[in-house]
C-alpha positions as CSV (number, residue, x, y, z in Angstrom):
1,X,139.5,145.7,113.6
2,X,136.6,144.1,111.5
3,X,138.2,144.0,108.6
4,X,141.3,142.3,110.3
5,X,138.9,139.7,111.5
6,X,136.7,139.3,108.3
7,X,136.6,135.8,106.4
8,X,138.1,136.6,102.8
9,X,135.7,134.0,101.8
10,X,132.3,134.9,100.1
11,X,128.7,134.5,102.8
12,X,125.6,134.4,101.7
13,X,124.8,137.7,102.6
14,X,122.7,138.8,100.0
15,X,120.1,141.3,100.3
16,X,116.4,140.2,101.3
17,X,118.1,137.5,103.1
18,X,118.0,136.6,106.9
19,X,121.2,137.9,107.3
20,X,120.7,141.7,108.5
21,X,123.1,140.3,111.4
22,X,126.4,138.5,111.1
23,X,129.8,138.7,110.1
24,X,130.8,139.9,107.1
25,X,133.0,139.7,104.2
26,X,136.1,141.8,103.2
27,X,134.8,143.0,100.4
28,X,132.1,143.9,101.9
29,X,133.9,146.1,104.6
30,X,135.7,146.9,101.8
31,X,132.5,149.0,100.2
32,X,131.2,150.3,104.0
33,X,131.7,154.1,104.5
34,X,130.4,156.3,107.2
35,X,127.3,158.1,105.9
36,X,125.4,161.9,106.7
37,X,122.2,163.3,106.0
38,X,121.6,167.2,105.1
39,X,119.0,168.6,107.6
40,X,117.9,172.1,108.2
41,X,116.5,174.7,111.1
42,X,112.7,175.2,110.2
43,X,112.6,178.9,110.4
44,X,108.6,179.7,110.2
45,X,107.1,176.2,111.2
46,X,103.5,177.1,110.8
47,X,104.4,178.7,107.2
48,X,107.1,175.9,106.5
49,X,106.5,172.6,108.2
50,X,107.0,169.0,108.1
51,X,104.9,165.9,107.6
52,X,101.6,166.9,109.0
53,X,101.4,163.0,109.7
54,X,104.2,160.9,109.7
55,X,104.6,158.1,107.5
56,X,103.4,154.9,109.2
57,X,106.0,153.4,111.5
58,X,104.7,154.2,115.0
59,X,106.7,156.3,117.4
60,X,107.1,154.7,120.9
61,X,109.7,156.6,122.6
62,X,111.2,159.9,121.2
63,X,114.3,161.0,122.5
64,X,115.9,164.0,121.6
65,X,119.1,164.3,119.1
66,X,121.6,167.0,120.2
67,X,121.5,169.4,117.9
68,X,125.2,171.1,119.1
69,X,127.4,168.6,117.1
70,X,125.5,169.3,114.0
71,X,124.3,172.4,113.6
72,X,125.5,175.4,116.3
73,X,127.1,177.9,114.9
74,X,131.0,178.2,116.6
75,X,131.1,181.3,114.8
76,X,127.5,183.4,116.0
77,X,128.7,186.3,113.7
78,X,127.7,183.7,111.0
79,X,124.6,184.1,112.5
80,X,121.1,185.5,110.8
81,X,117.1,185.7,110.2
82,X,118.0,182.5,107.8
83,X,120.3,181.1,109.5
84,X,119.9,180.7,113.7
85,X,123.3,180.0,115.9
86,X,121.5,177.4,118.1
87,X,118.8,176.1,116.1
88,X,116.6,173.7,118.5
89,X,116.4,169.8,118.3
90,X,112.7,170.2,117.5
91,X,113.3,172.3,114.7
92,X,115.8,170.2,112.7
93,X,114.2,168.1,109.8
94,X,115.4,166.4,106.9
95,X,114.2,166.5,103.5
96,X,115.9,163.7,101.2
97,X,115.3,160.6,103.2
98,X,112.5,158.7,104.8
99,X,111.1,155.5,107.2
100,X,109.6,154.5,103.9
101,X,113.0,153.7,102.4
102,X,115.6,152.8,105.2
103,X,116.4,149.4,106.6
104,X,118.6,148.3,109.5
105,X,121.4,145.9,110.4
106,X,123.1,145.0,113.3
107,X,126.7,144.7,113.1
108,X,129.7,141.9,113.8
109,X,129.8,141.7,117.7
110,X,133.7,142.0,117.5
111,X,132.7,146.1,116.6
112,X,131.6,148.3,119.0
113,X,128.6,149.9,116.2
114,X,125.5,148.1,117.0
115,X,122.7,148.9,115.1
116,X,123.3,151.0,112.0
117,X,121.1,152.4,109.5
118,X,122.1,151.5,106.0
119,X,121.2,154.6,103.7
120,X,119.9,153.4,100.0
121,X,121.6,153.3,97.0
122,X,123.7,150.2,96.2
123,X,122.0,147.5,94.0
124,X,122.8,144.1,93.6
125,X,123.1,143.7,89.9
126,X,126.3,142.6,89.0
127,X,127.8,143.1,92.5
128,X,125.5,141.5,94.5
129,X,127.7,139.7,96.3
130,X,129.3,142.4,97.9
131,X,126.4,144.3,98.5
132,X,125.3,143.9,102.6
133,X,121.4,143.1,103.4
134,X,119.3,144.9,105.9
135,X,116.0,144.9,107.9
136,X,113.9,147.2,106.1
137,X,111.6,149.0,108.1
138,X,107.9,147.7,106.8
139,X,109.4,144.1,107.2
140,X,106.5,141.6,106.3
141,X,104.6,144.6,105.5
142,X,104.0,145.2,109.1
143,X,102.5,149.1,108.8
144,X,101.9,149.4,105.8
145,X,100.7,147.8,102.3
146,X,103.5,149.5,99.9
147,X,106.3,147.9,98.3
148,X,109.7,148.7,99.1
149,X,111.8,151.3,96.7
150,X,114.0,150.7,94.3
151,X,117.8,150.9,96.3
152,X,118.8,153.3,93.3
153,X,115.4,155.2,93.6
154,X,116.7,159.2,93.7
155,X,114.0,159.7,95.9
156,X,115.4,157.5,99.0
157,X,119.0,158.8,98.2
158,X,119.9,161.4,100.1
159,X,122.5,163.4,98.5
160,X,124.6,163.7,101.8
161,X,127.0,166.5,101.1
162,X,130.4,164.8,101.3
163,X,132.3,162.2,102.2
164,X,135.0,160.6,104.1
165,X,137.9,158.3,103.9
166,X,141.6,157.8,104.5
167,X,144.2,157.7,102.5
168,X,144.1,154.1,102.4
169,X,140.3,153.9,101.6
170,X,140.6,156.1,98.9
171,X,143.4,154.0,97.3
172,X,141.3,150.9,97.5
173,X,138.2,152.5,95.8
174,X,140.6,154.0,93.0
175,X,142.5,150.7,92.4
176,X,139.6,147.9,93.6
177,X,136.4,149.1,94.0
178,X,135.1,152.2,91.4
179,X,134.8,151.4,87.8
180,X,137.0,153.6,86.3
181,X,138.6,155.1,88.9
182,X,137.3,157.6,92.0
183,X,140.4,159.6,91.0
184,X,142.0,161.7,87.8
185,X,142.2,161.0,85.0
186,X,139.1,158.6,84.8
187,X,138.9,155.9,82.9
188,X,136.7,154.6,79.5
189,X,134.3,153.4,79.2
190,X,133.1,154.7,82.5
191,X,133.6,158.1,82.0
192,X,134.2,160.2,78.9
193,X,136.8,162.8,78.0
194,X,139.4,161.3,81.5
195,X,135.7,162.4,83.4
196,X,134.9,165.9,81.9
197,X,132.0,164.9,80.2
198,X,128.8,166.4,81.7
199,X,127.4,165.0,85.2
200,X,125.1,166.5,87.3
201,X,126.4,168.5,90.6
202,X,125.4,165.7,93.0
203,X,127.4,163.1,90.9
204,X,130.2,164.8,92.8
205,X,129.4,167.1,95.9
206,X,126.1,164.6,97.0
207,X,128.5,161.6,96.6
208,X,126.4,160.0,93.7
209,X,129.4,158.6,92.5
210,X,130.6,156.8,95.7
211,X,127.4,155.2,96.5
212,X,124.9,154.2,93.2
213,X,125.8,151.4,91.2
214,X,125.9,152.8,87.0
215,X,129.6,153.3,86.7
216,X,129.4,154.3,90.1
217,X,131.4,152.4,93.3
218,X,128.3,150.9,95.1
219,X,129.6,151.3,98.3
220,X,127.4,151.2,101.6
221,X,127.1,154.5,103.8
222,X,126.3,153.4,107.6
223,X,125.0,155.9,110.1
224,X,124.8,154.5,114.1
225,X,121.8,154.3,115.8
226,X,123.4,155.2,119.2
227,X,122.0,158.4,119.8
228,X,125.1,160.3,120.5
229,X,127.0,159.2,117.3
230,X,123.6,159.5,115.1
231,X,124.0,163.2,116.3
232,X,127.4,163.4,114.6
233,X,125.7,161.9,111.3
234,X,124.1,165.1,110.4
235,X,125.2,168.6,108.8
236,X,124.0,171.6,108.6
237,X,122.3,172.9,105.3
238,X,123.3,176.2,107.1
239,X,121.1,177.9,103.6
240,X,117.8,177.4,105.2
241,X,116.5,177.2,102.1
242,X,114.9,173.8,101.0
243,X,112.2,174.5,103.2
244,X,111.1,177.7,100.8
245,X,112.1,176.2,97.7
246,X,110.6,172.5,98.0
247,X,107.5,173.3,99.9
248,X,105.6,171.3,97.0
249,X,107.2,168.3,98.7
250,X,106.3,169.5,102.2
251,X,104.9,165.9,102.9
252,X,108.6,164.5,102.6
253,X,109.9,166.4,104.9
254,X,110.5,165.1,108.1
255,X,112.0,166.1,111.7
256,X,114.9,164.4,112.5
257,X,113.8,163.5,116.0
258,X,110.5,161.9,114.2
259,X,112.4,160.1,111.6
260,X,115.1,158.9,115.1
261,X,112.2,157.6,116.9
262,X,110.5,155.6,114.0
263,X,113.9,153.9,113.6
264,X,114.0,153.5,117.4
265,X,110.5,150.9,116.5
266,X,112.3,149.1,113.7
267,X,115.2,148.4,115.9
268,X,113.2,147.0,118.1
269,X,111.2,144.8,115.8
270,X,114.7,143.7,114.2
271,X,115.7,143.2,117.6
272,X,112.7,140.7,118.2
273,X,113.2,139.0,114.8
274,X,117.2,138.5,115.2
275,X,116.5,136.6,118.5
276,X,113.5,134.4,116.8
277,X,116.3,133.6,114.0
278,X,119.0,132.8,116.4
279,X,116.8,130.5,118.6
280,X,115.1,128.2,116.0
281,X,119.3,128.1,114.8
282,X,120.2,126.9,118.2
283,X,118.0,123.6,118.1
C-alpha cells in the first residue's frame, strides 16, 4: 500500500534532517525490509548477566515482551540445561545492539506501522538520497555527552540471523538495488571469482550484505515498536552461548525488556518533538 501511494519524486529526506516523520520516496520503500535481533535465555544470571547499569536513556514504564513468539520451544524434547523450553521475558537479552546506537521514525499515516525502530547500517555516501532519517535516541544530546556511531559501525550492527523477502523483493534488489547482484553469479567489480572470493560468515548468514553500504545493498531493516509485533522481531540464539563466550563484553549486553522500555522514552520524546515541528509548520 505505501509503496502504491509513494511520490516517485525525490524528498528531502535525508538523514539528520527533521524529517524522522513523513512520506517517503519509492526508492526508499524500495530499500525498507523487515529487521530481527538475535537474543538469548540467560541461563546463570548472577554468573552471566547484563548491563549492571544501563546505558543512559531513562526507563519510565517497562512492559513486558512475550517471550512465546520468539523463543518457546514447540518441540520441548529440543529442550536442555543450555537450552530452556520456556525461557522467561526477564531473562531474554540481547547482545549486538544498543540505546546508544538506535534511532526512531514514525511512519506514512496511510500504513498501519507507527513507530519503528530503524536498526544501523546504511550510510549516506553515495546513496544518500535513498537512505531514510531517524530520531536518534540522545537527540540534542539529551542524556548523554557522546557522539553518535558511525551507521556502518560493527558494533551497532546487529548481525540478525536472516532475512526476508518476496519473490518480487528479491528481484528488485538483484536487478535495482545491490551492486552486483544479491544473486548467482555476482558481478565485478563487486565481487570477485562470480562471488567466491573470501567474505566473512556474517557477509551472508548475519545479512551484512543486505544492509551495509561497501558493495553492499544499503537497505533499511525496520522493527515495530508495537509491543506485540516487536515480540515477533526477535529469534532465538537457541545456543545459549554468547553469554559464556563474550562475557568480556558483559557491559553490552542488555535485556530486551530494558532495551524495549528505553525505546519506550525516545518514542516519547520523538513524539513531543514531531508535534513541536508540525505546529510551528502550521502558522
Amino acid at each position: 500500500r505505501l509503496r502504491a501511494l509513494a511520490p516517485d519524486e525525490k524528498l528531502d529526506n535525508r538523514q539528520g534532517s527533521k524529517n524522522f516523520f513523513g512520506k517517503l520516496d519509492l526508492q526508499q520503500l524500495k530499500r525498507t525490509i523487515p529487521g530481527f535481533i538475535r537474543v538469548e535465555a540467560l541461563l546463570d544470571e548472577e554468573t552471566y548477566g547484563t548491563q549492571p547499569e544501563l546505558d543512559p536513556v531513562p526507563v519510565k514504564e517497562r512492559p513486558e515482551i512475550d517471550p512465546k513468539p520468539c523463543c518457546h520451544l514447540r518441540n520441548e524434547s529440543l529442550a536442555g540445561p543450555t537450552r530452556p523450553a520456556a525461557p522467561l521475558s526477564n531473562k531474554l537479552f540481547m547482545w549486538e545492539v544498543g540505546i546508544k546506537f538506535v534511532g526512531i521514525r514514525h511512519m506514512p499515516e496511510e500504513s498501519n506501522l507507527g513507530w519503528v525502530l530503524l536498526q544501523r547500517g546504511p550510510s549516506r555516501g553515495k546513496d544518500e538520497a535513498n537512505t531514510m532519517s531517524d530520531y536518534w535516541s540522545n537527540q540534542d544530546y539529551k542524556y548523554f555527552k557522546e557522539r553518535r556511531p558511525a551507521s556502518i559501525s560493527m558494533h551497532g550492527i546487529n548481525n540478525q540471523g536472516g532475512w526476508m523477502g518476496t519473490q518480487r523483493q528479491i528481484w528488485e534488489w538483484h536487478t535495482e538495488v545491490c551492486p552486483g547482484g544479491f544473486l548467482p553469479p555476482y558481478e565485478a567489480p563487486h565481487y570477485r571469482f562470480d562471488g567466491l572470493d573470501m567474505r566473512n560468515v556474517e557477509w551472508w548468514s548475519g545479512g551484512i550484505s543486505l544492509v551495509t553500504v561497501r558493495h553492499a545493498c544499503n537497505m533499511q531493516r525496520l522493527i515495530s515498536l508495537e509491543p506485540s509485533r516487536f515480540a515477533r522481531h526477535l529469534l532465538y540464539h537457541s545456543a545459549n552461548n554468547k553469554q559464556r563466550q563474550l562475557q568480556f563484553k558483559k557491559n553490552t549486553f542488555v535485556k530486551v525488556n530494558d532495551f524495549y522500555a528505553q525505546l519506550l522514552t525516545v518514542q516519547n520524546d520523538a513524539k513531543q518533538a514531531m508535534n513541536k515541528i508540525k505546529r510551528m509548520e502550521s502558522f
